[in-house]
ZAMARGU-4260 file (C-alpha; in steps of 0.2 Angstrom, whole numbers, plus 5000, padded with zeros to 4 digits):
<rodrens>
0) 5005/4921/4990 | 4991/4908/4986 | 4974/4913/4982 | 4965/4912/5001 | 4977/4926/5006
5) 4974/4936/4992 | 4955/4934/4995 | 4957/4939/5013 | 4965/4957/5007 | 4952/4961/4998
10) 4944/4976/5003 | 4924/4978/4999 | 4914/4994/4990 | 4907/5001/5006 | 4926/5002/5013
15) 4933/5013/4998 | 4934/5035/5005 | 4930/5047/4991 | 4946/5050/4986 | 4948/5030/4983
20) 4934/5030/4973 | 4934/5043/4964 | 4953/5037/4959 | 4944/5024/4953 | 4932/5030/4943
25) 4943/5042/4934 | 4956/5027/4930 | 4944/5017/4923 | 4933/5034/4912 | 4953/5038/4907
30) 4954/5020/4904 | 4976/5020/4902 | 4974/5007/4917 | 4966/4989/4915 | 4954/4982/4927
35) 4964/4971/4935 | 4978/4985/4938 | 4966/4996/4946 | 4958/4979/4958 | 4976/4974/4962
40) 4981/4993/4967 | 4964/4997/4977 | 4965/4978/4983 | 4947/4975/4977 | 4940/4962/4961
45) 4938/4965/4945 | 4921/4964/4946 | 4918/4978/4959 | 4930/4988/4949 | 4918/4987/4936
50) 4903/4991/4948 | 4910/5005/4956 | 4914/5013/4937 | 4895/5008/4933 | 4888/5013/4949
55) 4899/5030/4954 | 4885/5040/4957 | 4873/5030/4968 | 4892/5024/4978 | 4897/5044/4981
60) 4879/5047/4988 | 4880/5032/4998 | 4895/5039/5005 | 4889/5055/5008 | 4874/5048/5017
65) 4885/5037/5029 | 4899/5050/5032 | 4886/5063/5038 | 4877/5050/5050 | 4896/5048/5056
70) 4901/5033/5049 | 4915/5038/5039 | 4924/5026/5030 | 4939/5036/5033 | 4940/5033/5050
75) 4943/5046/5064 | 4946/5063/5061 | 4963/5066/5060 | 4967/5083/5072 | 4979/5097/5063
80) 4992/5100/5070 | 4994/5116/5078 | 5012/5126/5070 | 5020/5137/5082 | 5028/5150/5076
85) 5045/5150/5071 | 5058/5157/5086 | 5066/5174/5082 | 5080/5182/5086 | 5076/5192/5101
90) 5091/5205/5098 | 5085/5208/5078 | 5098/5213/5068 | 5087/5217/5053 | 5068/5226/5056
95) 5063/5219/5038 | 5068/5204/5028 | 5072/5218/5013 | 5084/5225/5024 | 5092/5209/5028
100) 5093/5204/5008 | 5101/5220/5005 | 5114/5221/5016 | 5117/5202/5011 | 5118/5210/4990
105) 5129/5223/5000 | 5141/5210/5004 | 5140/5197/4990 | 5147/5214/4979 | 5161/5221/4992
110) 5167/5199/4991 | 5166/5202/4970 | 5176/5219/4970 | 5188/5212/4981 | 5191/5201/4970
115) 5194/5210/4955 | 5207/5222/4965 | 5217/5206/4968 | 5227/5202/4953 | 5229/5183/4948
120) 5244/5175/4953 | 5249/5170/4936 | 5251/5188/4930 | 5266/5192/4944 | 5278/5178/4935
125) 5292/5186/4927 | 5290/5190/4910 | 5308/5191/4906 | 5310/5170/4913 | 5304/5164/4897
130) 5318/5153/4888
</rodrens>
């Protein structure tokens, strides 16, 4: 990549969301990350990573000053998305899930008994066959 590409994905300031720039700001106050880590993740300079850190809170107001004129940064509100509810048996077997779990306990138990009742086929050889 030569260096008029990389200049064209920069973003700016005014384009970071909160969450972007308080990632930022955090990175550099923690400071486990270099400057230039943080520029190449959040695809701005070194030196805006720097102004952001110095100028955090005069950004976040900014921000909140656009975002409730409507120009959010984000971009368009995202719509949540409605869950149905689940489908459910129509002929319910169980009126409660502790009903359910109990006759499944129930079962798990008669499978383990039936198994002890069952001796191992290794005990049935013929003693007496040993040489």
């Amino acid at each position: 990549m030569n260096t008029s590409q990389a200049q064209t994905k920069q973003n700016r300031i005014e384009d970071l969301t909160f969450r972007e720039l308080d990632m930022i700001y955090s990175l550099v106050r923690i400071g486990n990350w270099q400057d230039s880590d943080i520029a190449r993740v959040y695809g701005l300079s070194e030196i805006d990573v720097r102004r952001v850190f110095s100028g955090y809170v005069e950004l976040r107001r900014v921000l909140e000053i656009r975002q409730q004129n409507g120009h959010s940064p984000q971009g368009p509100p995202l719509e949540v998305a409605k869950k149905t509810p689940r489908k459910r048996r129509s002929d319910a077997r169980y009126s409660t899930a502790a009903e359910r779990q109990a006759t499944y306990r129930a079962r798990l138990k008669e499978r383990r008994l039936a198994g002890l009742h069952h001796p191992p086929e290794w005990s049935e050889m013929d003693a007496g066959s040993s040489p």
